[in-house]
DSSP file (Angstrom, degrees, kcal/mol; ACC not computed):
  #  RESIDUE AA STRUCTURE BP1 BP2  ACC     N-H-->O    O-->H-N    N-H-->O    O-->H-N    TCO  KAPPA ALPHA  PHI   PSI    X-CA   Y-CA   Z-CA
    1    1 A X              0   0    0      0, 0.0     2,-0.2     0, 0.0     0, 0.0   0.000 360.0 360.0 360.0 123.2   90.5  151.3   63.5
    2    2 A X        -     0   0    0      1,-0.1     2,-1.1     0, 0.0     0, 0.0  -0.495 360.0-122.5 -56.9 122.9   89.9  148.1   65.8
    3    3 A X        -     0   0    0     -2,-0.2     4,-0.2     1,-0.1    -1,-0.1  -0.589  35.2-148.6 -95.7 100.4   92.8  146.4   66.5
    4    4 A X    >   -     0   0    0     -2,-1.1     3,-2.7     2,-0.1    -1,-0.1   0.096  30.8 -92.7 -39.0 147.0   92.2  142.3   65.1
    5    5 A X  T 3  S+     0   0    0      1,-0.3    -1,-0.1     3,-0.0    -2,-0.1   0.665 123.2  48.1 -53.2 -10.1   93.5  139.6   66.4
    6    6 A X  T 3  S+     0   0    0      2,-0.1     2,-0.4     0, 0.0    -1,-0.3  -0.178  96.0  89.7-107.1  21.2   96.3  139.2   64.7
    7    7 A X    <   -     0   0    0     -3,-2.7     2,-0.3    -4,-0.2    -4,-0.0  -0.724  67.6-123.8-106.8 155.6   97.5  143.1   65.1
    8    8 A X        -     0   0    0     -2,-0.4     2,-0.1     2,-0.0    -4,-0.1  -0.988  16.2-116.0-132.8 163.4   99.8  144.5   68.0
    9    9 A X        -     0   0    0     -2,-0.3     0, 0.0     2,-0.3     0, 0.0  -0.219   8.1-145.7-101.0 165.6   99.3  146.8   70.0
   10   10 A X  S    S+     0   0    0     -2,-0.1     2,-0.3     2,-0.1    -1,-0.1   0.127  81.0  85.1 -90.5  13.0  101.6  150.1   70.1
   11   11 A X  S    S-     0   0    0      3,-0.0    -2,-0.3     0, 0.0     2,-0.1  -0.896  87.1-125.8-115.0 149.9  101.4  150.6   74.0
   12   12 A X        -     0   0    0     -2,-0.3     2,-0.2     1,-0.1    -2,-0.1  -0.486  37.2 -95.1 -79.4 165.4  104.5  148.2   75.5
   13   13 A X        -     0   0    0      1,-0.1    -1,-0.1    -2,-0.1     3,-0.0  -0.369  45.2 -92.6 -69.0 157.1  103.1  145.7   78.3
   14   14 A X        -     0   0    0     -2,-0.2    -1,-0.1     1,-0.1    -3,-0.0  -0.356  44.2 -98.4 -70.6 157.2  103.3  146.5   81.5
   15   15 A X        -     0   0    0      1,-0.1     2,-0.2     0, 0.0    -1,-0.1  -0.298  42.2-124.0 -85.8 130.5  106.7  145.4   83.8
   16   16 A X        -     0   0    0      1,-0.1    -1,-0.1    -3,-0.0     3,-0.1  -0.461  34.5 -86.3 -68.5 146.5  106.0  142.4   85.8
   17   17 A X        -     0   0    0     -2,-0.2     2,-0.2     1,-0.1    -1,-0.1   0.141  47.3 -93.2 -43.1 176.7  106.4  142.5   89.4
   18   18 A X    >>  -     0   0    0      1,-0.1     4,-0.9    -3,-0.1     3,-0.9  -0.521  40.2-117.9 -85.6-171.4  109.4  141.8   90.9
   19   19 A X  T 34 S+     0   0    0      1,-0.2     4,-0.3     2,-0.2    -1,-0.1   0.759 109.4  53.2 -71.3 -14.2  109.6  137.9   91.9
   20   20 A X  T 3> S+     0   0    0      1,-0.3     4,-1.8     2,-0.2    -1,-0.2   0.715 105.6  57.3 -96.1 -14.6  110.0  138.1   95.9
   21   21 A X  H <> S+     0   0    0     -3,-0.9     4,-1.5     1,-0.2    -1,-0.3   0.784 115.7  37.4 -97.9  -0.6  106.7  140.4   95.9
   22   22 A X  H  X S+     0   0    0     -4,-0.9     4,-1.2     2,-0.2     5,-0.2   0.445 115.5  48.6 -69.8 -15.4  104.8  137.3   94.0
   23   23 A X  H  > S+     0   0    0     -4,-0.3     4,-3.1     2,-0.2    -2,-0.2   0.924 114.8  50.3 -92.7 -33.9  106.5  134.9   95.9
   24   24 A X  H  < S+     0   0    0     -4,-1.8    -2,-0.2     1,-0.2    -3,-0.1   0.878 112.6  48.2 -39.8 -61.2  105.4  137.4   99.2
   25   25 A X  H >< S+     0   0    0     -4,-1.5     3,-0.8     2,-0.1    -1,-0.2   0.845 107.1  48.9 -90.1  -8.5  102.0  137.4   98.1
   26   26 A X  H >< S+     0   0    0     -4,-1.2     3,-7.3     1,-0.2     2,-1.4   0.970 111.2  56.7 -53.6 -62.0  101.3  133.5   97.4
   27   27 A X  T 3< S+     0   0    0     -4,-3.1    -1,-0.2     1,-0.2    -2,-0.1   0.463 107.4  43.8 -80.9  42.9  102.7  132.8  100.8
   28   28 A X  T <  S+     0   0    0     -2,-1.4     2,-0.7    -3,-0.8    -1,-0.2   0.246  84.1 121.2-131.1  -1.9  100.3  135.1  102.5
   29   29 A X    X>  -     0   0    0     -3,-7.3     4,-2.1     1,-0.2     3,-0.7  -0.572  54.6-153.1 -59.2 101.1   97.4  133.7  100.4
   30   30 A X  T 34 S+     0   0    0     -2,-0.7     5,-0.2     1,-0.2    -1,-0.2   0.849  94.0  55.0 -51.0 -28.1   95.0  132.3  103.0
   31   31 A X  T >> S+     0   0    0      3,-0.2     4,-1.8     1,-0.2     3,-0.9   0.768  95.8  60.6 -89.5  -4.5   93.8  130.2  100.9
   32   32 A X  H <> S+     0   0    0     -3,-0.7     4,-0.9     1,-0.3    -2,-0.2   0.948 115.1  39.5 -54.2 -48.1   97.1  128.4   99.9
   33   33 A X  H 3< S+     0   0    0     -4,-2.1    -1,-0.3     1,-0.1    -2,-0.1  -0.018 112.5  53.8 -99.1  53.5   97.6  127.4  103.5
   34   34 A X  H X> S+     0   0    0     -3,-0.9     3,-1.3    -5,-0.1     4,-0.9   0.299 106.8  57.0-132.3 -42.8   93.8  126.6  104.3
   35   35 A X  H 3< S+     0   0    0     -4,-1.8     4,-0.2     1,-0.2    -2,-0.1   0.866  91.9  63.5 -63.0 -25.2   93.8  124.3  101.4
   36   36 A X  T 3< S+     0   0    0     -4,-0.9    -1,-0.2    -5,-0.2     4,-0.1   0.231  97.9  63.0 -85.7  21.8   96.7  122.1  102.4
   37   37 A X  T X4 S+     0   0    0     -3,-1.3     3,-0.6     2,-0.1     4,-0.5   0.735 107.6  36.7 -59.0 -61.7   94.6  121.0  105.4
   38   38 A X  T 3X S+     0   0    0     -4,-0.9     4,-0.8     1,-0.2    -2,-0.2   0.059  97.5  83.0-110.9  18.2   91.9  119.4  103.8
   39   39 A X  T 34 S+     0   0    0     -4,-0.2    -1,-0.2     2,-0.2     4,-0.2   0.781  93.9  51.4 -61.2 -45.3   94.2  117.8  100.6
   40   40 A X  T <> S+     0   0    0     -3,-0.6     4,-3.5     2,-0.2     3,-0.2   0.838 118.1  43.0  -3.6 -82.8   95.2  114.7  103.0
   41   41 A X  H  > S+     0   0    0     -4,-0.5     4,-2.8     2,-0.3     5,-0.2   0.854 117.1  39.2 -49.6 -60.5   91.2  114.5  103.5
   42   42 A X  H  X S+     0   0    0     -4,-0.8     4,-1.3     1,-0.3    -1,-0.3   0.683 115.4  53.0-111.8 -11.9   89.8  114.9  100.1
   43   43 A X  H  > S+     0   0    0     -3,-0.2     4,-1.9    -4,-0.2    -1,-0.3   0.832 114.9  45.6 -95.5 -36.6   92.9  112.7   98.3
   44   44 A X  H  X S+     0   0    0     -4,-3.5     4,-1.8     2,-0.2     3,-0.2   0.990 111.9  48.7 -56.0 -63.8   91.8  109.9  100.9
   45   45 A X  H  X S+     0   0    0     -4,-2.8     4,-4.5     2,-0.3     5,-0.4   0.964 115.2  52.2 -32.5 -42.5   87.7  110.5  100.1
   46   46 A X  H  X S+     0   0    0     -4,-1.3     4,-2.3     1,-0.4    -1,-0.2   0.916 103.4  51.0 -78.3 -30.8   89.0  110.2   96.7
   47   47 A X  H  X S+     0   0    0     -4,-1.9     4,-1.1    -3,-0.2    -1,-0.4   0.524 107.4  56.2 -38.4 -33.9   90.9  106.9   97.2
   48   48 A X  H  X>S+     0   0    0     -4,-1.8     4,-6.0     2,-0.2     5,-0.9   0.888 106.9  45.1 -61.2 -66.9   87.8  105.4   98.7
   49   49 A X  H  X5S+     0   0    0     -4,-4.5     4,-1.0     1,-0.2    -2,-0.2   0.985 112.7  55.4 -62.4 -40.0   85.3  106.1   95.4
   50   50 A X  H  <5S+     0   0    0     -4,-2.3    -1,-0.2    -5,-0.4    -2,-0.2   0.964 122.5  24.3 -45.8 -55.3   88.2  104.8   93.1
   51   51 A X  H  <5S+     0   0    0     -4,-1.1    -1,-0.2     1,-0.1    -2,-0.2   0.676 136.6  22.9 -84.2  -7.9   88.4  101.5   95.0
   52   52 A X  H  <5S+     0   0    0     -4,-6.0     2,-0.3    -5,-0.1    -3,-0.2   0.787  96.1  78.7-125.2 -13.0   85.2  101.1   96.5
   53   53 A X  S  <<S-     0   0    0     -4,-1.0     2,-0.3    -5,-0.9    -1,-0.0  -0.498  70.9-135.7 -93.3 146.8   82.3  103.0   94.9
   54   54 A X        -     0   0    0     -2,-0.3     2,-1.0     1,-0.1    -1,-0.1  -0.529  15.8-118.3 -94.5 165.4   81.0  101.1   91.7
   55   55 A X        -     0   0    0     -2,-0.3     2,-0.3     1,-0.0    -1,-0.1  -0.714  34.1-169.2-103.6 100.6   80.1  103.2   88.3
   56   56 A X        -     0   0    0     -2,-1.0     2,-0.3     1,-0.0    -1,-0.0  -0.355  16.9-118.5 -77.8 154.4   76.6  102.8   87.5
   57   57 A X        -     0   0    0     -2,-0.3     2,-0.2     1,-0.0    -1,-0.0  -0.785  27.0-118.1 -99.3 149.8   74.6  103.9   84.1
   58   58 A X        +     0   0    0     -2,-0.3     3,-0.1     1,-0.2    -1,-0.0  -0.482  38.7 163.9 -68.2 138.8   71.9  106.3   84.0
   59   59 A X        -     0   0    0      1,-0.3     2,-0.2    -2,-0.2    -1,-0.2   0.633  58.1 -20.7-131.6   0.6   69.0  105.0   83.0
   60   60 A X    >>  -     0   0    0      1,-0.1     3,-1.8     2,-0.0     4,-1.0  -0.812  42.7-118.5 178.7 153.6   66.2  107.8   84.2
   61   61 A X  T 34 S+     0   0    0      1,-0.3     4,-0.3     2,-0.3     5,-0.2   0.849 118.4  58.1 -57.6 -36.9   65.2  110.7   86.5
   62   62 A X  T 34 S+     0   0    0      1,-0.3     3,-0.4     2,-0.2    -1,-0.3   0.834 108.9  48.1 -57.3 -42.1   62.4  108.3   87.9
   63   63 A X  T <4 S+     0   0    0     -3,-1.8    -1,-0.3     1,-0.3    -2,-0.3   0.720 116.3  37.1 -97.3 -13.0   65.2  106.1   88.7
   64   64 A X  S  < S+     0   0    0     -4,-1.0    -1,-0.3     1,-0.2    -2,-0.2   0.396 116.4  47.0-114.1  28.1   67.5  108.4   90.5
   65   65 A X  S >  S+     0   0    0     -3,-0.4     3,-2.7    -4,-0.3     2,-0.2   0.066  83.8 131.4-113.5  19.5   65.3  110.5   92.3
   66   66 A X  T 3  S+     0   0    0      1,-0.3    -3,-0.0    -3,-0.3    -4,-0.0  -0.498  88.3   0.6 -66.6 117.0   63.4  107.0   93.5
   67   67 A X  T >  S+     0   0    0     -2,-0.2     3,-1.0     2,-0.1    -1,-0.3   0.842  91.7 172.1  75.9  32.9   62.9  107.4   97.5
   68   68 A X  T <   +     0   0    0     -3,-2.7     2,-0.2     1,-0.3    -2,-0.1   0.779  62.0  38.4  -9.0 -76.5   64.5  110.5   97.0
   69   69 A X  T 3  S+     0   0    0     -4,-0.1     2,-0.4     2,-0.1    -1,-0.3  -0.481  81.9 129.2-101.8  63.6   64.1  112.0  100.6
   70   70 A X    <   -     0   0    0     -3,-1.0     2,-1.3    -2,-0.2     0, 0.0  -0.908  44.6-162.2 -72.2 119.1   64.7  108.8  102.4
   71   71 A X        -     0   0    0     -2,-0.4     2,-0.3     2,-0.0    -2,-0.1  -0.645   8.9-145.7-121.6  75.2   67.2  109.5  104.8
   72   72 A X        -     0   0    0     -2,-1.3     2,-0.3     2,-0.0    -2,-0.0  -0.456  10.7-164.1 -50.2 115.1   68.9  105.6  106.1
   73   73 A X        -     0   0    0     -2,-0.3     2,-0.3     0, 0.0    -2,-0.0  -0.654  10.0-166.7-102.4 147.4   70.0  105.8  109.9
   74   74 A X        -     0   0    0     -2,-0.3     5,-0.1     0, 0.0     4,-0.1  -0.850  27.8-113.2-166.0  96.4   72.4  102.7  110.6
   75   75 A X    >>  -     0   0    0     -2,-0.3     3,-1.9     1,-0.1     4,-1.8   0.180  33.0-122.4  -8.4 136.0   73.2  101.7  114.0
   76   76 A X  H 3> S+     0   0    0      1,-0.2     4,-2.9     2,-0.2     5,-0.2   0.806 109.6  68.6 -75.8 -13.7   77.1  102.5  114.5
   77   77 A X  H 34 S+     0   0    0      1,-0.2    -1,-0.2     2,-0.2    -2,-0.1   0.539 103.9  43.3 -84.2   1.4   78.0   99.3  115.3
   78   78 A X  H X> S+     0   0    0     -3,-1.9     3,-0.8     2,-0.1     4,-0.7   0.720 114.3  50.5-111.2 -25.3   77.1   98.3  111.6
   79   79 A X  H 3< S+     0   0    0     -4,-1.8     6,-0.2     1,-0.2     3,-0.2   0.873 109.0  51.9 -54.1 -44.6   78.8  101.3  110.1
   80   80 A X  T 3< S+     0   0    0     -4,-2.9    -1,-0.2     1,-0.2     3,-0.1   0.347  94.8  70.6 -85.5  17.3   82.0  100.7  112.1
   81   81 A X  T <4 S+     0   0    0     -3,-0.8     2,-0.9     1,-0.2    -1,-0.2   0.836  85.4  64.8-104.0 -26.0   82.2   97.6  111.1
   82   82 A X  S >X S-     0   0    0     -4,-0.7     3,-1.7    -3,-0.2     4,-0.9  -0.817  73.3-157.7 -69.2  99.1   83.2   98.5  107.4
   83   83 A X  T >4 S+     0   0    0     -2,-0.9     3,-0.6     1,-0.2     4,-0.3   0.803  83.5  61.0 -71.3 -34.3   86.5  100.1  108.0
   84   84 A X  T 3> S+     0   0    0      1,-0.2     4,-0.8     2,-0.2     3,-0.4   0.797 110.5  45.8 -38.7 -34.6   86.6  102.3  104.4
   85   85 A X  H <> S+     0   0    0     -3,-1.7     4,-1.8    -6,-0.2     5,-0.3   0.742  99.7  69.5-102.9  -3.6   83.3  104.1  105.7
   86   86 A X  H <X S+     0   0    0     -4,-0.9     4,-0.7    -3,-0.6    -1,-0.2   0.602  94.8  52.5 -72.9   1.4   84.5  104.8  109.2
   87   87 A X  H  4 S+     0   0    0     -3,-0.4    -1,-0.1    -4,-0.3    -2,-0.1   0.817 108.1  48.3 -87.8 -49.4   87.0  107.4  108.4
   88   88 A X  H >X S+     0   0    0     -4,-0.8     4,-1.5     2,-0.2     3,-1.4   0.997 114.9  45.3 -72.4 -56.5   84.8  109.7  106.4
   89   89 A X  H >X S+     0   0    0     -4,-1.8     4,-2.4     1,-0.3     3,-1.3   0.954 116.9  45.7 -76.9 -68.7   81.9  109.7  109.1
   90   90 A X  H 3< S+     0   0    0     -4,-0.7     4,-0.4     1,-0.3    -1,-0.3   0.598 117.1  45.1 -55.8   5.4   84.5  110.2  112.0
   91   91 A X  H <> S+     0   0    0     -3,-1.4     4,-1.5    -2,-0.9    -1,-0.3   0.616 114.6  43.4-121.0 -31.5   86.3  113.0  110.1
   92   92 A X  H <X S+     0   0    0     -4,-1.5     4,-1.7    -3,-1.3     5,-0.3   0.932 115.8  53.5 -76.0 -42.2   83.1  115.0  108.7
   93   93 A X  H  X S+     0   0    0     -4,-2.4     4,-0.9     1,-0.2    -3,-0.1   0.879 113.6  42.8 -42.8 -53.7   81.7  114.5  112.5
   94   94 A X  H >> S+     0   0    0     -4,-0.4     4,-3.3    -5,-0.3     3,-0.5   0.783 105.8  61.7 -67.7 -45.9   85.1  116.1  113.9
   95   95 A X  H >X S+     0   0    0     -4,-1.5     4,-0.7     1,-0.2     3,-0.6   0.970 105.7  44.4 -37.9 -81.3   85.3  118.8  111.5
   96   96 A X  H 3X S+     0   0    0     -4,-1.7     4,-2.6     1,-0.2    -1,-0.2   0.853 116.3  46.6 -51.5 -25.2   82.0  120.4  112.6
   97   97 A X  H <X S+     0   0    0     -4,-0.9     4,-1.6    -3,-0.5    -1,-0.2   0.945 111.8  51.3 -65.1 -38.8   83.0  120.0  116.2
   98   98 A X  H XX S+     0   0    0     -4,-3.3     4,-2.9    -3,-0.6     3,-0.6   0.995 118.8  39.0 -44.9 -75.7   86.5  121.5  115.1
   99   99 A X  H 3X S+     0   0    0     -4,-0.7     4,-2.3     2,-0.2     5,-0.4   0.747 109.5  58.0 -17.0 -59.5   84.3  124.6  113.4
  100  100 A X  H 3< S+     0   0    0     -4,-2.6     4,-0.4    -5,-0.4    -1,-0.2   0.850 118.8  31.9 -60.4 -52.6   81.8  124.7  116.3
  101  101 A X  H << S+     0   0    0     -4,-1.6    -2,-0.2    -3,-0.6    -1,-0.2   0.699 137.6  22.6-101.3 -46.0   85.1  125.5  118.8
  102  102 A X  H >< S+     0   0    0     -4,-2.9     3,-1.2    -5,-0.1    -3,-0.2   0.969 119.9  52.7 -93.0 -72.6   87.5  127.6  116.0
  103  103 A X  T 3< S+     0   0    0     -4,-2.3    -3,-0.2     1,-0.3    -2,-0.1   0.517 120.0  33.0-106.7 -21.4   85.1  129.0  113.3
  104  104 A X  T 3  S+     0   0    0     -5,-0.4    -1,-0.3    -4,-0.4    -2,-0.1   0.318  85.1 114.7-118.0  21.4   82.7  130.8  116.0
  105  105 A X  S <> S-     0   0    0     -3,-1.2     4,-1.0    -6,-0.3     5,-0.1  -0.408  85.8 -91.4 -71.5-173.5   85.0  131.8  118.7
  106  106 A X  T >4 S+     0   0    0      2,-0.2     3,-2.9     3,-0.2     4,-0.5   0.865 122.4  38.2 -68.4-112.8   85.5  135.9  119.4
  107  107 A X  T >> S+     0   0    0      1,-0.4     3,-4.8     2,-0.3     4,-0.6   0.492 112.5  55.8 -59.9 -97.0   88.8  136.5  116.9
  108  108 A X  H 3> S+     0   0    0      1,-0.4     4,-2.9     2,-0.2    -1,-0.4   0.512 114.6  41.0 -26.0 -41.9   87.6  134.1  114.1
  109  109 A X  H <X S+     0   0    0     -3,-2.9     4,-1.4    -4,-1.0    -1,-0.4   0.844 111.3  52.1 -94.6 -21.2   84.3  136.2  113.9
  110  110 A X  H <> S+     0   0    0     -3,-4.8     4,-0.9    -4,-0.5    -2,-0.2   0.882 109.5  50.7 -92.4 -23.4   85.9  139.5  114.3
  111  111 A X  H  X S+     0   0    0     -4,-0.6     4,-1.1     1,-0.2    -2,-0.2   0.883 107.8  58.1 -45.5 -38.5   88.5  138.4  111.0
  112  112 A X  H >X S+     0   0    0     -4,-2.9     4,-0.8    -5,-0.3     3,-0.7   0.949 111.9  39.8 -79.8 -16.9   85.0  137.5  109.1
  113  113 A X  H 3< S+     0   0    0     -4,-1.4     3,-0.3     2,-0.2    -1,-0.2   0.848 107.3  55.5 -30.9 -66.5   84.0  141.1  109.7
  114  114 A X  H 3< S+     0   0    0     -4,-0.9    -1,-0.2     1,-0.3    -2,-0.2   0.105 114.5  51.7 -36.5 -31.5   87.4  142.7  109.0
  115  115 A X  H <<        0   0    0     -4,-1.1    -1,-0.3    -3,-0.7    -2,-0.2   0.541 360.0 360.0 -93.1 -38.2   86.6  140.5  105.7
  116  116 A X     <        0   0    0     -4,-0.8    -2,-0.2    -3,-0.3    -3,-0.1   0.303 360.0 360.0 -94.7 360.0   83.1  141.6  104.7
């Protein structure tokens, strides 16, 4: 007989760890401390579209794919002159230089190995 939702089970559940080997393994989670880099960064981005980006309505595919792969180049000296949009461009550049120098050196590539 198939046990329903409303039935219980006759095997007991199983003991939960104790607390210091959960508390052991969060703070050895790489990605716990790799996300609190980029938290700073993405709560700023996100502070920018609340106050500065406006909420448009859809009105059709035609109209948001219009000039689609047009790709605007803008002298820096008009980009750095809106101080909200210099922060994200100087912080994605420096992340890929950061990456370029960290993410491909000798140890970094022999952890993604060691990973795969």
């Amino acid at each position: 007989m198939a046990a329903g939702p409303g039935s219980r089970s006759s095997s007991p559940a199983p003991p939960a760890p104790p607390p210091s080997a959960c508390a052991a393994t969060f703070a050895s989670c790489p990605l716990r401390r790799s996300s609190s880099s980029a938290t700073p960064i993405s709560a700023y981005r996100f502070y920018l579209t609340i106050t500065n980006d406006q909420i448009r309505s859809w009105i059709s595919w035609a109209n948001t794919h219009f000039v689609f792969g047009t790709i605007n180049v803008f002298p820096a000296i008009i980009w750095r002159a809106c101080q909200p949009t210099v922060m994200p461009i100087e912080l994605s550049r420096w992340a890929v230089v950061f990456f370029t120098f960290f993410g491909f050196a000798a140890e970094a590539r022999k952890n993604y190995h060691l990973a795969s």
